[in-house]
C-alpha positions in Angstrom: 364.0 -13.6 113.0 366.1 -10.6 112.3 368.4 -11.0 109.5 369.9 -7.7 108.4 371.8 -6.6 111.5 375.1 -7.5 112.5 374.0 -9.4 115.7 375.7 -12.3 117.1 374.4 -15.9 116.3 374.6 -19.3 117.0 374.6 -22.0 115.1 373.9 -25.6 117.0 373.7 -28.8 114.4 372.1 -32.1 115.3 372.5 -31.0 118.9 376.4 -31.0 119.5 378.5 -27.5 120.4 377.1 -23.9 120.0 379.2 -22.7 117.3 379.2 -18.7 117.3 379.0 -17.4 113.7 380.9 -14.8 112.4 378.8 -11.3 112.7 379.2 -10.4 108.8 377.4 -13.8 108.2 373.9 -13.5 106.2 371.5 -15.7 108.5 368.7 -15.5 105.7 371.5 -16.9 103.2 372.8 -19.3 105.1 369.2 -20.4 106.1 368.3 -20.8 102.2 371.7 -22.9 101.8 371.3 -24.9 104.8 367.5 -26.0 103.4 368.7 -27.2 100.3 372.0 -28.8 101.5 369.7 -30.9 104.1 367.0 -32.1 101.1 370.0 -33.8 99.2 373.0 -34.3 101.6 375.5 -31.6 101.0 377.6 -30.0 102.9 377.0 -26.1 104.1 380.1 -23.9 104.3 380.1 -21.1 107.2 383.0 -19.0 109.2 382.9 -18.7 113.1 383.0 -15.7 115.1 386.9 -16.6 115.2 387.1 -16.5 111.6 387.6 -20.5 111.0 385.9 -21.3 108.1 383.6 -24.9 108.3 382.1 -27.3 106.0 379.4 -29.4 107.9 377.5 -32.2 106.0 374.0 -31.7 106.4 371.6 -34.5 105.3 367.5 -34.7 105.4 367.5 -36.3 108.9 369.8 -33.1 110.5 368.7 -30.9 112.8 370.3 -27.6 112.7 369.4 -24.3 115.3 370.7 -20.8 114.5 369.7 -18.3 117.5 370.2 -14.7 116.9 371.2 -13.2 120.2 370.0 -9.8 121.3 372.3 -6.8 120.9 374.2 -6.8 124.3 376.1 -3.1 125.4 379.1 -5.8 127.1 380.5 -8.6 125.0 379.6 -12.3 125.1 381.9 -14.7 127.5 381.4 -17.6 124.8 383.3 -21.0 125.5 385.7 -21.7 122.8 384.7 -25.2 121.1 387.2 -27.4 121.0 389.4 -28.2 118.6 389.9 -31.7 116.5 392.9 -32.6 118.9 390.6 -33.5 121.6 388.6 -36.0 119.3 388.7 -39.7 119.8 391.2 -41.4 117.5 388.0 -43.6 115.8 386.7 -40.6 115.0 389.2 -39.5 112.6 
């Protein structure tokens, strides 16, 4: 997986929303800090494409996907996630 260009990616984590990652974000890096967050339960810090910054607790049972999307001449219509508003009252 190319690492080293500033390509848009995607990070998905135990199968909720497609978060788009900022492009100055090091996949390899956050790869390497995601693997060692998930073998003791820590959380992982990362900033979206929006430039929101997020702490996710990753444990040895998550499942995270990062997708590096080819380099595309028009820019991505991405769906913005939404935000903690629209969660459930329990949930907070």
């Amino acid at each position: 997986m190319t690492t080293g260009q500033r390509q848009q990616a995607i990070i998905v984590i135990d199968d909720d929303d497609s978060i788009p990652l900022g492009r100055d974000q090091d996949i390899g890096d956050l790869k390497s800090r995601i693997e060692q967050a998930a073998a003791t339960s820590r959380f992982v810090d990362f900033r979206t494409a929006e430039g929101a910054e997020v702490s996710v607790l990753l444990s040895p049972v998550s499942r995270v996907r990062i997708a590096v999307l080819p380099r595309r001449q028009d820019p991505l219509d991405i769906p913005q996630p939404a935000g903690f508003d629209d969660l459930p009252a329990d949930l907070m």
